[in-house]
C-alpha positions as CSV (number, residue, x, y, z in Angstrom):
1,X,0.0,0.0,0.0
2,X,2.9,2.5,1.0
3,X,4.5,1.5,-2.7
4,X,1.4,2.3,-4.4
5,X,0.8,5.8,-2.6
6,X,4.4,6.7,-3.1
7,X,4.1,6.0,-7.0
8,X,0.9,7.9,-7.1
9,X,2.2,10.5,-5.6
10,X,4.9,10.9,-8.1
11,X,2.4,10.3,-10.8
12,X,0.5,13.3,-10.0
13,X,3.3,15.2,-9.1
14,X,4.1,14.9,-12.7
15,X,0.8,15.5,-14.3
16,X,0.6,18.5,-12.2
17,X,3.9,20.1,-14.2
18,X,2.4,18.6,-17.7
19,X,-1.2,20.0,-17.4
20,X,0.3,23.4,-16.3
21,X,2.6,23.5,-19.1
22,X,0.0,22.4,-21.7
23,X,-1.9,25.1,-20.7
24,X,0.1,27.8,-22.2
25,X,0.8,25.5,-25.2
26,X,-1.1,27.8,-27.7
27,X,-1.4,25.0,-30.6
28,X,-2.9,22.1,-28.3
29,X,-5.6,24.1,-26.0
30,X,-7.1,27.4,-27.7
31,X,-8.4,28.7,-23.8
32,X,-9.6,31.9,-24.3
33,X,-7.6,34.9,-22.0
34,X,-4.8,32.6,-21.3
35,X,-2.8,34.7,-23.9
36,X,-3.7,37.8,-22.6
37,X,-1.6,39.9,-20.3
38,X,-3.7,38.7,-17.2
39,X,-3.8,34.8,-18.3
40,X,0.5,35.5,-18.8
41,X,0.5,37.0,-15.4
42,X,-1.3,34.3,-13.7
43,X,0.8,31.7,-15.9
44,X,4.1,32.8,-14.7
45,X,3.1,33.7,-11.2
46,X,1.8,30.6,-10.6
47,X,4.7,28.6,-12.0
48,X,6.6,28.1,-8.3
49,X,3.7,27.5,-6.6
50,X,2.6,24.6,-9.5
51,X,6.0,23.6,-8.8
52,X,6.4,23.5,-4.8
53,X,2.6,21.3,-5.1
54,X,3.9,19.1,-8.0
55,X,7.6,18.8,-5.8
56,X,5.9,18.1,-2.7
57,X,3.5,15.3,-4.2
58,X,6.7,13.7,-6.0
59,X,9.3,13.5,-3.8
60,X,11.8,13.8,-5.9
61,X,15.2,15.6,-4.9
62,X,15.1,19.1,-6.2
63,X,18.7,19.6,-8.3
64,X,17.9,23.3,-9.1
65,X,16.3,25.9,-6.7
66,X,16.5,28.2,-9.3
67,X,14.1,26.1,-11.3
68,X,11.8,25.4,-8.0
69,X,11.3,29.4,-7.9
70,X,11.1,29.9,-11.6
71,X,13.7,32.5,-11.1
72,X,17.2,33.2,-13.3
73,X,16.4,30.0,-15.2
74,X,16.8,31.0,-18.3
75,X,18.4,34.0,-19.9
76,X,15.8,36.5,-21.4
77,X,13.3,35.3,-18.3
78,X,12.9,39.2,-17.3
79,X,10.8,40.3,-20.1
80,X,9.7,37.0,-22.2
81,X,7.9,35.0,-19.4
82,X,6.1,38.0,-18.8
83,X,5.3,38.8,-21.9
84,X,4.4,36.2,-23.8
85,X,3.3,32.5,-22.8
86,X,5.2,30.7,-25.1
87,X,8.1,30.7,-22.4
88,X,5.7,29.7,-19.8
89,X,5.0,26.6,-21.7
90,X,8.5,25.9,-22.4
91,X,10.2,26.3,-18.9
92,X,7.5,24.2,-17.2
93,X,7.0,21.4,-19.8
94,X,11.1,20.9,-19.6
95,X,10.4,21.0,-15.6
96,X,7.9,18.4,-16.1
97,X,10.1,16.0,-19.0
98,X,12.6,16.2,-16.2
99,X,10.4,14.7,-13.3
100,X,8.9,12.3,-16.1
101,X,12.3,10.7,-16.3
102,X,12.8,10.7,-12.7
103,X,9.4,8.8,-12.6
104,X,10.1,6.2,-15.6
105,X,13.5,5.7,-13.7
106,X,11.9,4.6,-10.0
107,X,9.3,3.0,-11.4
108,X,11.5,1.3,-13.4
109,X,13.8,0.2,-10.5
110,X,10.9,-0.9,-8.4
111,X,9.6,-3.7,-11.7
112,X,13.3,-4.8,-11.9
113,X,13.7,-5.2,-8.1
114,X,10.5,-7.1,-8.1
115,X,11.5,-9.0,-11.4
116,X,15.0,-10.5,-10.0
117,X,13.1,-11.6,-6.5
C-alpha cells in the first residue's frame, strides 16, 4: 500500500507540471484569455507555486532551486515570461520532461527489483 501511494504521488506530481505547461501551449488548447496579459500574469506567477505542489507530491530531490522558484532559469526570463506565454510553456514542460524521467527511472527500479526476486 505504502509503494502504491508513493508511486501515485509521483504520478501526479508529474501531471501537475504537464497540465500546467500544456496550458500555455497555444497550438494544443485554444483557452480563451490565457494569452492575454492577465492569463501571462497568472501563468508565470503561478509557476513556483505549480511547482512546490507538484515537488511536494513527487518527492523527488530538487537539483535546481532556481528552477523550483522559476527565477534566473533561463536567460531573457525578465521580459519573455512575462510577456508572452510561449516561455511559460517551455520552462515548465522541460520542468515536467525532467520529473517524467525521474518517474520512468523509479518506477523502473521498483519492476526490476521485483522481477529478479
Amino acid at each position: 500500500m505504502k509503494t502504491t501511494i508513493n508511486v501515485l504521488g509521483k504520478v501526479f506530481g508529474v501531471v501537475i507540471k504537464i497540465i500546467y505547461a500544456f496550458l500555455w501551449q497555444e497550438k494544443y488548447l485554444a483557452i480563451p484569455g490565457i494569452n492575454s496579459p492577465v492569463g501571462i500574469l497568472v501563468g508565470a506567477t503561478g509557476l513556483p507555486w505549480a511547482n512546490n505542489v507538484s515537488d511536494a507530491l513527487s518527492g523527488f530531490p530538487i537539483s535546481d532551486f532556481n528552477v523550483q522558484s522559476s527565477s534566473g532559469v533561463y536567460p531573457g526570463e525578465e521580459k519573455c515570461k512575462w510577456e508572452q506565454a510561449h516561455s511559460i510553456w517551455h520552462e515548465m514542460s522541460a520542468n515536467g520532461f525532467m520529473d517524467l524521467v525521474l518517474m520512468c527511472d523509479y518506477i523502473n527500479k521498483m519492476t526490476v527489483f521485483h522481477y529478479y526476486e
